[in-house]
Phi, psi and omega in degrees: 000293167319332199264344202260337193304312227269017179239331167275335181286325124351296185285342200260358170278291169334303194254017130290326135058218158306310179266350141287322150355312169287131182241024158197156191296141172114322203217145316172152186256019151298309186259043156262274137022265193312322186267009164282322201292315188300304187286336159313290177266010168295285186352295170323297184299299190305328184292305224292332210256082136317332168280333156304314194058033213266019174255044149246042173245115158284125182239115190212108204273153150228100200050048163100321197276144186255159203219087190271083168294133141141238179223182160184165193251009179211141167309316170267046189206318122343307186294302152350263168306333153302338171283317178304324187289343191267002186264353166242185210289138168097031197243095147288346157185192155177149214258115185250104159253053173292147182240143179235129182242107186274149186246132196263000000 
């Protein structure tokens, strides 16, 4: 009887655990991670690319797909920034709701 207590007490630790480890429901504190690392370098790129001027684009990735919010004032700045998001690494798709707002 004590050998069967002392094997649930093992299992119900290990799978506490195991589900502390997840740090959003669904996903993995791997893939969390990653797609901080993923939102981290869309960022980068659009700050980097001055001649574009792409630091209004809110950028938020989920499981790989990057998720491009905000305005921009030309279609080929839209564009733009949707080629940067797919050049960096782990970028499995991305979802463009850029909006283009002509400036008066």
């Amino acid at each position: 009887m004590r050998r069967a207590f002392n094997a649930c007490i093992v299992l119900f630790v290990a799978l506490a655990f195991v589900t502390a480890c997840q740090s959003l429901p669904g996903l993995s504190a791997e893939t969390h991670v990653d797609d901080a690392a993923i939102t981290a370098s869309v960022k980068t790129k659009l700050v980097a690319d001055k001649a574009s001027n792409l630091t209004r684009i809110d950028v938020d990735t989920n499981r790989g797909t990057v998720y491009l919010t905000g305005s921009v004032d030309t279609t080929e700045r839209k564009k733009r920034a949707e080629r940067l998001a797919w050049r960096a690494t782990g970028v499995k798709g991305v979802v463009d709701n850029l909006q283009v707002v002509q400036n008066r």
